[in-house]
C-alpha positions, 0 to 999 in steps of 0.5 A, spaced: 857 182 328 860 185 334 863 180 340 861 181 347 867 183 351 863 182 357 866 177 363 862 170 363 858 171 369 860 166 375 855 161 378 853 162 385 857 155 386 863 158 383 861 165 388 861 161 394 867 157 394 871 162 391 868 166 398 870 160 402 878 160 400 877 167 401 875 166 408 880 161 410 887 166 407 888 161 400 893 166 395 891 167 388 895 161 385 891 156 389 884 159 388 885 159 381 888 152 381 881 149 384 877 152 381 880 150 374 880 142 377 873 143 379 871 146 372 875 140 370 871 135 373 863 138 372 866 138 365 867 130 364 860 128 368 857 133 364 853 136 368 854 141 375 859 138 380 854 140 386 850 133 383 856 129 383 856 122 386 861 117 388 860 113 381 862 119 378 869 121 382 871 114 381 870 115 374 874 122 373 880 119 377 880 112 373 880 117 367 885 121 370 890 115 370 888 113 363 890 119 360 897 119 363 896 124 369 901 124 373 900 123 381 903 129 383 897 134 378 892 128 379 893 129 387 892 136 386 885 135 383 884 131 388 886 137 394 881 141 390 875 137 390 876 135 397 875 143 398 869 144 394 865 136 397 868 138 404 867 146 405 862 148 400 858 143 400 859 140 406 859 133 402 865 130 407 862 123 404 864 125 398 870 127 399 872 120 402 871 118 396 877 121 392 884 117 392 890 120 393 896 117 389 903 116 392 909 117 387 917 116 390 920 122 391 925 124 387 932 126 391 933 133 390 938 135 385 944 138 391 950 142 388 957 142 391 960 148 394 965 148 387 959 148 383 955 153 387 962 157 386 963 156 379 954 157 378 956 164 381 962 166 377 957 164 371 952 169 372 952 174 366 950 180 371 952 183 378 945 182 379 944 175 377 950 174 381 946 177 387 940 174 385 943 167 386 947 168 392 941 170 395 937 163 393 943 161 396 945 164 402 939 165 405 936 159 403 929 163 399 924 160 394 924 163 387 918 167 389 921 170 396 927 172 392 924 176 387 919 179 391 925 183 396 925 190 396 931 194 398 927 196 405 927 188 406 936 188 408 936 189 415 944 191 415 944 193 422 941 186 425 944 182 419 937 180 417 933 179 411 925 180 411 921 175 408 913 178 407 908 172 405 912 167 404 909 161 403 902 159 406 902 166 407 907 166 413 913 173 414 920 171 417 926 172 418 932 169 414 940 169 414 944 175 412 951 174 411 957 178 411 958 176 404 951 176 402 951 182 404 957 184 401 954 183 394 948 186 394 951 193 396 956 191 390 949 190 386 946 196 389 950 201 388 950 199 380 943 198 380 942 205 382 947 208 377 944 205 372 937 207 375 935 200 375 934 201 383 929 205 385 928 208 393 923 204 396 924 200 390 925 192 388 932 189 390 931 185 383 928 189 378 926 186 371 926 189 365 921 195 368 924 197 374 917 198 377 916 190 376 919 185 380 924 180 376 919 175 375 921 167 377 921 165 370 927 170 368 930 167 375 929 161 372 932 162 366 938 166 368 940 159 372 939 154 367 943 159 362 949 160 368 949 152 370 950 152 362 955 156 361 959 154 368 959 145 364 955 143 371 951 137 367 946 136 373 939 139 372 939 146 375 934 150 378 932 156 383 930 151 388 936 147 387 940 153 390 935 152 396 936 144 396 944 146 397 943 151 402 939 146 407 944 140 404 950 143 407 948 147 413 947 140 415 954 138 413 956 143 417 952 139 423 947 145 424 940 143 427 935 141 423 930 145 427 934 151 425 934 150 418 927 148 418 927 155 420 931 158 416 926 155 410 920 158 412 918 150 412 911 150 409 907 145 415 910 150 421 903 148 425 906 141 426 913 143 427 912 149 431 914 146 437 922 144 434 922 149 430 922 156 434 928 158 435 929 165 436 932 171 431 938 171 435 939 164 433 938 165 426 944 171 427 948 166 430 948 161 424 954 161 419 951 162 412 954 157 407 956 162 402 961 164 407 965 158 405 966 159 398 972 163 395 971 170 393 966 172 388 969 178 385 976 180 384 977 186 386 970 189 389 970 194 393 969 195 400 962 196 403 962 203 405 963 204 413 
């Protein structure tokens, strides 16, 4: 007996609400994410969710925290089915039923400026080395940093291009001279090992043609904090955390630094957080504080 290799089909329902976050500019990774929750939740009552009633949301969220859920996935769940009773099918009664569940947040892990030194000095390569002064220096998520390309550095207006960040969202972020400094040191190595490509990624993984992925990333800082005895849980995003944590220090604006972050709810912060390039260009990066990070590196070319 031969298996069908054909996709399943997808439901008319499925159609419309991937069509609806389609419509409205949602990635990927969130599509996937509420249709996955929904799937879960026509699974538990057994039948299609477009027949779903209150008694049945009440049930799912109760069995939710039965199983030891935690509130932040639980939460999730609640964004996607919210979506699918509010938008497609136009269920806002439905959709009021469902609880959100507040949790404390947790203090993000911050770093010292001699932690983020040693970090560097542990990485196992000139490219990792960028790769974390640039999380650093310019205060990027994980998935902003592996997506630059070498056209992104901006050296003549010490700028770096950030191309659908979160939300979806470009910008501009910092570029400092020492950053700057370290990615022409990983440059020039990356092109003698033919690891970077013209018009390439500015952090190839194995495969020049791919990008680093996040998960390499992510290894590459844990096996670095490791080797560097920093005891505090380490993760890309912690350089981010460190990187707003002591431009405050340095009393730089809160508005500025909600820029430079690319803050997620722009829409409601808009009017404190637009500040002009010049302003950005202004700003000392953090990493410019450290001690030098190379010895003997040579100087960038003129």
């Amino acid at each position: 007996m031969t298996s069908d290799p054909s996709p399943r089909p997808v439901s008319p329902l499925r159609a419309r609400m991937i069509e609806d976050m389609t419509v409205r500019g949602f990635n990927e990774h969130t599509r996937s994410g509420y249709v996955r929750h929904v799937r879960a939740f026509a699974a538990f009552i057994g039948r299609s969710p477009d027949t779903a009633t209150a008694e049945d949301l009440r049930l799912f969220q109760l069995h939710q925290t039965q199983i030891g859920m935690q509130p932040p996935s639980i939460n999730s769940v609640v964004s996607a089915l919210r979506f699918f009773f509010t938008v497609t099918l136009d269920r806002p009664d439905l959709a009021r039923r469902l609880t959100v569940v507040p949790y404390p947040r947790r203090i993000p892990a911050v770093l010292s400026v001699e932690e983020v030194t040693l970090l560097l000095r542990a990485a196992t390569a000139p490219k990792y080395k960028a790769v974390f002064a640039t999380a650093y220096g310019a205060g990027l998520r994980a998935s902003e940093v592996v997506a630059l390309k070498v056209s992104d550095i901006d050296s003549k207006r010490m700028l770096l291009r950030v191309e659908r960040g979160k939300g979806g969202k470009d910008r501009h972020a910092m570029l400092s001279p020492q950053l700057l400094e370290l990615l022409r040191v990983w440059w020039r190595e990356g092109r003698r090992r033919s690891l970077v490509l013209s018009g390439g990624w500015l952090f190839p993984g194995r495969n020049p043609v791919e990008p680093l992925s996040a998960r390499q990333f992510c290894r590459a800082v844990h096996a670095a904090a490791q080797a560097a005895g920093i005891k505090k849980r380490v993760s890309p995003h912690t350089l981010r955390h460190s990187f707003a944590t002591h431009l405050l220090e340095q009393d730089v604006d809160i508005r500025v630094i909600q820029t430079l972050l690319g803050h997620a709810k722009l829409d409601t912060t808009a009017p404190y957080t637009r500040v002009a390039n010049a302003t950005i260009r202004a700003v000392t990066s953090p990493l410019d504080r450290l001690a030098p990070l190379i010895d003997g590196r040579p100087r960038p070319e003129v």
